[in-house]
C-alpha positions in Angstrom: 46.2 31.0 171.1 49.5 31.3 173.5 52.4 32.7 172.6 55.6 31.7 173.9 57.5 34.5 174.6 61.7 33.7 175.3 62.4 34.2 178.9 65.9 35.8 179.5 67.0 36.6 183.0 68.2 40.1 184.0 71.7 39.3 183.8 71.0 37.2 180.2 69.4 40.6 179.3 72.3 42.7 179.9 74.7 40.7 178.9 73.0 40.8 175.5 72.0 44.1 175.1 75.7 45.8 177.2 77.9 43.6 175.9 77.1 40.8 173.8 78.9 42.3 170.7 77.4 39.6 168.4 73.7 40.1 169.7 73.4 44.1 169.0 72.6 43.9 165.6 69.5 45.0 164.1 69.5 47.9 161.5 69.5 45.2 158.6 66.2 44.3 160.3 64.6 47.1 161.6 66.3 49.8 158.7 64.3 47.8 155.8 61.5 48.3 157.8 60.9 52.2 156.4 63.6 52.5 153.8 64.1 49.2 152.1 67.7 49.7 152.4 70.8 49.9 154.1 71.0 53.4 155.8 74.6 55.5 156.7 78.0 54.1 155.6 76.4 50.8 154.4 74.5 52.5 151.3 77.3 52.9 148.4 76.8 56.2 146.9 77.0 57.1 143.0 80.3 59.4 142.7 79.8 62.9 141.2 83.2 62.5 138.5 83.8 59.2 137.0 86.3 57.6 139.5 89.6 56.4 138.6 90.0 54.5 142.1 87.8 53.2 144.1 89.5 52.5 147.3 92.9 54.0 149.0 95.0 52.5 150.9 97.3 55.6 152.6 100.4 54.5 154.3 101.4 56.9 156.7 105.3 57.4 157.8 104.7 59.0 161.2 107.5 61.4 161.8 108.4 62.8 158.8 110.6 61.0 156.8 113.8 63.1 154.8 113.1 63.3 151.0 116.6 64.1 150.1 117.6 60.7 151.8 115.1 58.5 149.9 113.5 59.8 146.8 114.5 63.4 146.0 118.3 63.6 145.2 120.2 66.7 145.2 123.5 66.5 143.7 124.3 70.3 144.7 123.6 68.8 148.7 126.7 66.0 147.7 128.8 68.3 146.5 128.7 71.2 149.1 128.5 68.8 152.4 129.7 71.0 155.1 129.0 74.1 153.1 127.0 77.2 155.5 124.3 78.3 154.0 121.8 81.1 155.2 118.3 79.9 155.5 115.0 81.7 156.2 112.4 79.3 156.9 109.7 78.8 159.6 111.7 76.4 161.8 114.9 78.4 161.5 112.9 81.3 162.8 110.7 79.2 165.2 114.2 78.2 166.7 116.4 80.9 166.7 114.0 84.1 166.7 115.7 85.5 164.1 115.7 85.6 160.3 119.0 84.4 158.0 120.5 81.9 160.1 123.5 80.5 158.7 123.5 76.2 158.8 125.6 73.2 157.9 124.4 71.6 154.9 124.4 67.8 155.1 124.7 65.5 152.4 123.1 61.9 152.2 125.1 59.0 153.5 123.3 56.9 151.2 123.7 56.2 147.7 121.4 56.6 144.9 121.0 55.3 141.9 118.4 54.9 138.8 115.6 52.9 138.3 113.3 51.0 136.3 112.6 52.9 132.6 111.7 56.2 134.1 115.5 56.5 135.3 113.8 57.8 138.7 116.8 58.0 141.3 116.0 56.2 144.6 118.1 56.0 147.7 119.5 52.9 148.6 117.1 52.4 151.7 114.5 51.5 149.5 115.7 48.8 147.0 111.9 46.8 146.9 110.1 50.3 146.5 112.6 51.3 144.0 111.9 47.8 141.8 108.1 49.3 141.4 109.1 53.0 140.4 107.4 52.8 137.0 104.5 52.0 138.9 104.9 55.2 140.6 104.1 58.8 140.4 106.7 61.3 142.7 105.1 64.7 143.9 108.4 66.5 144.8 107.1 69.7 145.5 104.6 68.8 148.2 104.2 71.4 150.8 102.2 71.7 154.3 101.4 73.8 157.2 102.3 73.3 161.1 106.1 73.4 161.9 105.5 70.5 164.8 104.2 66.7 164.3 101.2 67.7 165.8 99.9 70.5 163.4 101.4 68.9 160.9 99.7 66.0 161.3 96.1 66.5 162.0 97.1 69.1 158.7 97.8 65.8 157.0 94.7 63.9 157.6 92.1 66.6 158.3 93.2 69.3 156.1 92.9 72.0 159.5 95.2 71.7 162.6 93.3 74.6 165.0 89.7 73.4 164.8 88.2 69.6 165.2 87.5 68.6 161.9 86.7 65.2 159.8 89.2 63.4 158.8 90.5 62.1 155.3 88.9 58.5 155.4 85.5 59.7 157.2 85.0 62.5 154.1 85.6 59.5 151.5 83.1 57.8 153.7 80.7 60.4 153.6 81.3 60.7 149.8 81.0 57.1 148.7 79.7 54.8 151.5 81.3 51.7 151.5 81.8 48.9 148.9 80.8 46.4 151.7 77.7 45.5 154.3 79.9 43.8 156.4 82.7 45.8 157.1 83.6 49.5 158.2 84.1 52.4 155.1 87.3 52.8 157.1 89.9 51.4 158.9 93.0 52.8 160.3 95.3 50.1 161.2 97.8 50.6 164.1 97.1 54.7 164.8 99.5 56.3 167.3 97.5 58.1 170.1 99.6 61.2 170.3 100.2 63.9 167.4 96.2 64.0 167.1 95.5 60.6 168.1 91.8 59.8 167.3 91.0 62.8 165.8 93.3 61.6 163.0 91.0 59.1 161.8 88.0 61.0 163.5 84.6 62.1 161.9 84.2 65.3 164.1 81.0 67.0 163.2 80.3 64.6 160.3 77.5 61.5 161.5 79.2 59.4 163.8 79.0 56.3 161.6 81.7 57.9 159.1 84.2 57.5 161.5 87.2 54.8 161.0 87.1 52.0 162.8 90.9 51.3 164.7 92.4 48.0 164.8 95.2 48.0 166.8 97.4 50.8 168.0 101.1 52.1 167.2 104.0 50.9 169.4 101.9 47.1 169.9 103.0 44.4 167.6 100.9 43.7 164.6 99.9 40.3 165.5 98.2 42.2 168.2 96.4 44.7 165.7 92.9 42.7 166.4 89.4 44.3 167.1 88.7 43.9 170.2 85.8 40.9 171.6 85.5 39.5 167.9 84.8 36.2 168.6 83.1 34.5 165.8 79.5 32.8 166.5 77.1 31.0 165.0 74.2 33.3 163.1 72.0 30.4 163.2 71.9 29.4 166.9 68.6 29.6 169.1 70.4 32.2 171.2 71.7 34.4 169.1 67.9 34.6 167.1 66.8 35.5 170.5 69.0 37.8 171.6 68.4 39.8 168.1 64.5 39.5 168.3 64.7 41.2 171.9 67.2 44.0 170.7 65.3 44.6 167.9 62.6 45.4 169.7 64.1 47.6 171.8 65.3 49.2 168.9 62.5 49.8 166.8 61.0 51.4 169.6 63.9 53.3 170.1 63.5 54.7 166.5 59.4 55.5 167.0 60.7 57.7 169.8 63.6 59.2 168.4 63.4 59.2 164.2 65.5 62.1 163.8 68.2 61.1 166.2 72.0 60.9 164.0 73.5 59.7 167.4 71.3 57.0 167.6 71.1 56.0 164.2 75.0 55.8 164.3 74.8 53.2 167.6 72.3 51.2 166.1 74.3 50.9 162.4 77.4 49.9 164.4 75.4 47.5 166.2 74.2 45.9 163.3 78.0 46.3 161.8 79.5 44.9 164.6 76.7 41.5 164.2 78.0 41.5 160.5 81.8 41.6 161.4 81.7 38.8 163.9 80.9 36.4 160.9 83.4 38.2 157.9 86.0 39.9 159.7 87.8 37.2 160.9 88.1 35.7 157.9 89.9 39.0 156.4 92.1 39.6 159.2 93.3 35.7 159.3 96.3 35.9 157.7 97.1 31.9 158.0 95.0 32.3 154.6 97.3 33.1 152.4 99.9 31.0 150.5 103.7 31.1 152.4 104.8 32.9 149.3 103.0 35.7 149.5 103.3 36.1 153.4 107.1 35.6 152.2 106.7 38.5 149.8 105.2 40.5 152.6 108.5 40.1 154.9 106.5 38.2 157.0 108.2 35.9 159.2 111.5 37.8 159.2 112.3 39.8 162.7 112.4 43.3 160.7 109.8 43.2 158.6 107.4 40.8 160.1 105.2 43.9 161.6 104.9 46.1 158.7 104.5 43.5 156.6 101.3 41.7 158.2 99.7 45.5 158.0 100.4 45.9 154.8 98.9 42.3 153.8 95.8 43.3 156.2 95.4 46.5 154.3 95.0 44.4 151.1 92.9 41.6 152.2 90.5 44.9 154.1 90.3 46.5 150.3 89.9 43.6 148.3 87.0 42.8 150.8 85.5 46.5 150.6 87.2 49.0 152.7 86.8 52.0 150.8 90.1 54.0 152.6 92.4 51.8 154.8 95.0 54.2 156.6 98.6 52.3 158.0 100.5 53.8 160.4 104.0 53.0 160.3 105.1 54.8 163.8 105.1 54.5 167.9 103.8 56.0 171.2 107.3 57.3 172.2 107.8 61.6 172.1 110.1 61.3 168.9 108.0 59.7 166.5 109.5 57.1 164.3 111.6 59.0 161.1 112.2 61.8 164.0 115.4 61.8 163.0 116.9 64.9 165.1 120.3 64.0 166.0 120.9 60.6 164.6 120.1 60.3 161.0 121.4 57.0 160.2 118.6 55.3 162.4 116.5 56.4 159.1 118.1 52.9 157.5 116.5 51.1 160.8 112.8 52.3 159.4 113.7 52.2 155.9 114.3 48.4 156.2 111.2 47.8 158.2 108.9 49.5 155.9 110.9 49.0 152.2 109.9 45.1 151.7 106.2 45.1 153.2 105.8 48.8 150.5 107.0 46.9 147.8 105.6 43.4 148.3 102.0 45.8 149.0 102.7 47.4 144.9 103.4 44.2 143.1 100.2 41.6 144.9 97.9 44.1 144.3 99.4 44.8 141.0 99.4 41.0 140.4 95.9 40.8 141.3 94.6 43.6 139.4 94.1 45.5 142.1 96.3 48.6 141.6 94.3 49.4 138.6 91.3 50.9 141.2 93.1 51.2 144.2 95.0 54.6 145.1 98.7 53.9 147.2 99.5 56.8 149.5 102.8 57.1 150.6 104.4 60.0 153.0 105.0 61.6 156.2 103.4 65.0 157.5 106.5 66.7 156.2 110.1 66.3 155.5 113.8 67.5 156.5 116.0 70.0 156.1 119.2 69.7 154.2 121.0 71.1 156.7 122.3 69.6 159.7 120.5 70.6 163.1 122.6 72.6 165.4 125.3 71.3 163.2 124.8 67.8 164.4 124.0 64.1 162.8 120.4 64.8 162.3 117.9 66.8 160.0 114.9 69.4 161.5 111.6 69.3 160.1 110.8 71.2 156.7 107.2 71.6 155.8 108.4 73.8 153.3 109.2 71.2 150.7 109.0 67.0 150.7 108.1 64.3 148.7 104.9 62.3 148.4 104.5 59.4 146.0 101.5 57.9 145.0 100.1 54.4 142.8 97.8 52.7 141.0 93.9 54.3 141.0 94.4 57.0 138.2 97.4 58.3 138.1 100.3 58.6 135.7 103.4 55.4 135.8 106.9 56.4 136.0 106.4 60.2 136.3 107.9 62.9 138.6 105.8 66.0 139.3 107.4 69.5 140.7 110.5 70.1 142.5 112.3 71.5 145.3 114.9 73.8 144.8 118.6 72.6 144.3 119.2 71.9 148.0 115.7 70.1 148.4 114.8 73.2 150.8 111.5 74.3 149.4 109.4 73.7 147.0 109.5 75.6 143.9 108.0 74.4 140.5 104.7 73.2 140.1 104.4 73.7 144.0 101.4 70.9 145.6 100.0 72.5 148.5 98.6 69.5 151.1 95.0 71.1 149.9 95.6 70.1 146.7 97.2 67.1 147.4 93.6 65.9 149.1 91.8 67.6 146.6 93.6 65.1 143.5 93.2 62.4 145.6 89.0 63.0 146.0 89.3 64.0 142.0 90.7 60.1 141.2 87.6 59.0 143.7 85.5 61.2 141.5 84.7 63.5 144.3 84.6 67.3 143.7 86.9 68.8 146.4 84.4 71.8 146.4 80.9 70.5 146.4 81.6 67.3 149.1 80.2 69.3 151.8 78.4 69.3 155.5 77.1 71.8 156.9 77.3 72.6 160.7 76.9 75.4 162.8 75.9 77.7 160.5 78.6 77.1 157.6 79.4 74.4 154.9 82.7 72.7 155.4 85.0 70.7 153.6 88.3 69.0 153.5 90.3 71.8 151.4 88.6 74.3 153.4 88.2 77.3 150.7 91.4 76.5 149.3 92.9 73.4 147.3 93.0 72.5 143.4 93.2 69.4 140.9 96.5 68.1 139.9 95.3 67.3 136.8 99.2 66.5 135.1 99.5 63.4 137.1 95.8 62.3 136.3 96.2 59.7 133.6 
């Protein structure tokens, strides 16, 4: 009997094995061959803990935004505006070379007032975020290492700023595979490039189909925020069947040669990812989907927060569909980074009312949907500011030495503050939160054990608290 074997020609071939992004797909096919399963990132893995979330969505606020101008009030910094004060702190002496240096305190030029039935006091920037503060849980006391954005932030997402390690999102990843076949574990919507740029949502050492996928990149607009050569096709053309009965072949083969190959096994599960995504991820990403009133609860559609705002909504549509961690940068390309704030701290209202509405319209959908229930909102920066005024100017230096962080939803208590700087909002000093053990809580409501999600390479076990890092079981609910 004859078989009629498709004939491609050699540029038909390459096409569809270089760059026809639909066509290389095959580990659904050629994977079930020996395991009978989905291998890597697809497979969903079986927490150690029993989870309180089950997804995070972590928006970032590149820059460093000042806690004593948004949620941390300090009615001694009102009072004694003007004031010098002696301060000994890592910037002081990174600055001046010299311990003690006498500063200019600055007090807010917004106004605060309470909220909600906690009483929480939130600056006037943030009026939306401020109508969900029972929903919310303040960390005051945060601290961090790295002085600079860019210590600070790789700090922030890979728990280690002087070695090339995994990030936040590709640990989870590791830990829990994903909820869905037919889109990445993680996503990290609009990155910046500098400060760490793809090592921030990186995998490093870890297998290479752990790492997030980027949509877009800081500085672009968000209607820009698309992954690139997703065209959606039709799974059931002659073609496309074609294409994927020659590039399975090729890969099978592949695999006979090379079993043991994590490289390999990583380009062939983003092949077949990449087949999946042409037919779902359009869909998510399409925001036309969704009714006017929630793209008007979004901000969307209004000049300032018409960005943020269709991130925000693309974060929630990517976790309702199964994004396990969807990370949102709120920041640009330029050398001062967004909340930068140096020498002109009123441009903080500028961010605060590009960010404030998207935040809030985020807290009540997914509240509204019953989402917030299992899904984990991250809010901060990679550190704070000082209370003082730099160089006695209109502007605030960075202070990793105390900040705020607030979290929501997935776990954790409603309407509760947690530690506190000192009167000033200088450093943290009660129930101090390390950055360690900030990603260490957040595993913990994941049901991940900071200390046993491990990988070892070159000769040692690593992890994302390093040696360090402990539960903060008070704000566990």
């Amino acid at each position: 009997m004859n078989v009629i074997v498709p004939v491609l020609t050699r540029r038909q071939a390459l096409q569809s094995i270089g760059c026809g992004f639909g066509a290389l797909a095959s580990t659904g096919l050629i994977g079930q061959l020996s395991a009978g399963d989905l291998p890597g990132q697809f497979s969903e893995k079986r927490p150690s803990i029993v989870p309180k979330a089950k997804r995070v969505i972590f928006l970032f606020m590149q820059g460093g935004p000042s806690h004593v101008d948004t949620f941390d009030y300090k009615e001694a910094l009102q009072q004694r505006d003007g004031m010098q004060f002696a301060f000994d702190d890592a910037r002081t002496i990174a600055n001046t070379g010299k311990r003690g240096t006498t500063q200019r305190l600055l007090k807010s030029p917004w106004e605060f007032r309470q909220y909600g039935e906690s009483g929480h006091r939130v600056s006037e920037l943030f009026p939306h975020v401020a109508g969900q503060v029972d929903d919310l849980c303040f960390l005051h006391s945060v601290h961090t290492e790295g002085i600079a954005h860019g210590p600070a932030t790789l700090f922030l997402h890979c728990g280690a700023a002087n070695s090339v390690r995994p990030s936040m999102g590709s640990w989870v990843t590791y830990g829990l595979g994903s909820e869905s076949e037919n889109l990445p574990g993680f996503v990290s919507l609009s990155p910046s490039s500098g400060n760490g740029g793809p090592r921030n949502y990186g995998g490093a050492f870890l297998p290479a189909v752990y790492q997030g996928t980027a949509i877009g990149h800081a500085g672009t607009p968000a209607t820009q925020a698309a992954i690139r050569n997703l065209v959606p096709m039709n799974a059931d053309s002659l073609q496309h069947r074609r294409q994927l009965e020659l590039v399975q072949a090729f890969n099978a083969e592949q695999i006979k040669r090379h079993p043991r190959d994590s490289e390999l096994d990583a380009v062939i599960s983003s092949y077949e990812l990449a087949w999946k995504m042409q037919r779902f991820a359009p869909d998510v990403l399409d925001l036309s989907q969704e009714t006017a009133a929630t793209q008007t609860q979004y901000g969307i559609g209004q000049p300032e927060t018409d960005d943020f705002g269709r991130l925000c909504l693309k974060a929630r549509r990517l976790s309702e569909s199964g994004v396990r961690f969807v990370q949102v940068t709120y920041g640009d390309n330029t050398a001062n980074p967004a909340w930068d704030q140096h020498s002109n701290l009123p441009k903080h209202a500028e961010h605060a009312r590009r960010v404030d509405q998207p935040i809030g319209g985020l807290l009540a959908d997914l509240k509204q949907r019953g989402l917030l229930e299992d899904t984990l909102v991250w809010w901060g920066g990679e550190f704070g500011r000082t209370p003082y005024a730099e160089k006695n100017g209109t502007g605030r230096d960075h202070n990793p030495g105390g900040f705020t962080v607030w979290l929501a939803g997935g776990g954790v208590k409603c309407g509760v503050s947690y530690g506190a700087t000192d009167e000033l909002g200088h450093l943290a000093i009660e129930n101090k939160v390390h950055m360690h053990d900030l990603h260490a809580t957040i595993l913990r409501l994941l049901g991940l054990d900071h200390e046993r999600l491990t990988y070892r390479f070159s000769g040692r076990d690593y992890r994302l608290t390093d040696v360090h890092g402990r539960v903060i079981d008070a704000i566990i609910a």
